[in-house]
C-alpha positions in Angstrom: -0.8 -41.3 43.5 -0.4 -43.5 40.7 1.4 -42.7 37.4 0.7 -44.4 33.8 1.7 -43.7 30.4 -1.0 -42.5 27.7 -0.9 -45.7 25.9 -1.2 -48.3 29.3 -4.2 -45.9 30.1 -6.0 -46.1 27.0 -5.7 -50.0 26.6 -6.7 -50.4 30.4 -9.2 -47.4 31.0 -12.0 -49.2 32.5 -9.3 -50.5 35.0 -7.9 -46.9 36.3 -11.0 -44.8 36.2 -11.9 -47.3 38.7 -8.9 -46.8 41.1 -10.1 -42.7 40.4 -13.1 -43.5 41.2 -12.0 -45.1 44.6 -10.6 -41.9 45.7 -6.5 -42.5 43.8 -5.3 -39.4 41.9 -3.8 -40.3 38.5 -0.6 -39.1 37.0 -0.8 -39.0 33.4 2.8 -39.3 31.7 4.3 -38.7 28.0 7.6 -40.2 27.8 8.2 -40.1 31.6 7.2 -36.2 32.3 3.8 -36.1 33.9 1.3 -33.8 31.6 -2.1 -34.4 33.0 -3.7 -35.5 36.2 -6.8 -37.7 36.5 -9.0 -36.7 39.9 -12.1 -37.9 41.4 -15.1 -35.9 40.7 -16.3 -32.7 43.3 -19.0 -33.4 45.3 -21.9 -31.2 43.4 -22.3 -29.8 46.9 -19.0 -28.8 46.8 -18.8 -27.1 43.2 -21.9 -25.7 44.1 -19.6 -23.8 46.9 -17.1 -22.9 45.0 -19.3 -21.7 41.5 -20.6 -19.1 44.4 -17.2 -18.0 45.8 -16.1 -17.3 42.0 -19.5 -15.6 41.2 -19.3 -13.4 44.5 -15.8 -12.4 43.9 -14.3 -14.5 46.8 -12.4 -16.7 44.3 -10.1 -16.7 41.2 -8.3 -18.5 39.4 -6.8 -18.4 36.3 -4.7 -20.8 35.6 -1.3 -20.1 37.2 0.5 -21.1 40.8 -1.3 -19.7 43.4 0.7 -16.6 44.9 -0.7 -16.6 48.2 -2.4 -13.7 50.0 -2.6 -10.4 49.8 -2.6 -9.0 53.2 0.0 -11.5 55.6 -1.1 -12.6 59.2 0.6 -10.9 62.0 1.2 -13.0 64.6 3.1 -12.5 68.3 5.6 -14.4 70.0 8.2 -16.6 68.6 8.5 -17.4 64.6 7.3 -20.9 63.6 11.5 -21.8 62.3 12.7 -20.6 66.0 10.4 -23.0 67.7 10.8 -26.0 65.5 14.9 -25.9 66.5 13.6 -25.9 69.8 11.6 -29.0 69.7 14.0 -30.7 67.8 16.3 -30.2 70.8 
């Protein structure tokens, strides 16, 4: 990911939205704290998708930090933390 300030990006545009369009995410910064990011385009097939998981309920979003899921997985046998400190052994 790339970072440039408001000013760099507006007197070289043509030359970043190219980088975005190869597929580079862009952080957009105001006196060094990032408040924007610049990101290739969806797929229309893939807007598409998601337009029909909002409009069916599936999906949300409104703005905020996802907070994960409502229901958690069970899962048996060892947690995940137990068998990293074994491999790491």
């Amino acid at each position: 990911m790339s970072s440039v300030g408001i000013r760099n990006l507006k007197n070289k545009l043509s030359s970043y939205m190219r980088k975005v369009k190869g597929g580079e995410i862009l952080s957009v910064t105001e006196r060094g704290r990032t408040i924007a990011y610049i990101t290739p385009a969806l797929d229309q097939t893939e807007l598409k998708e998601i337009q029909t998981m909002i409009l069916s309920g599936l999906g949300t979003w409104k703005g905020g930090k996802p907070k994960g899921a409502k229901h958690l997985v069970q899962i048996s046998g060892k947690p995940v933390s137990e068998l990293i400190i074994e491999e790491r052994r």
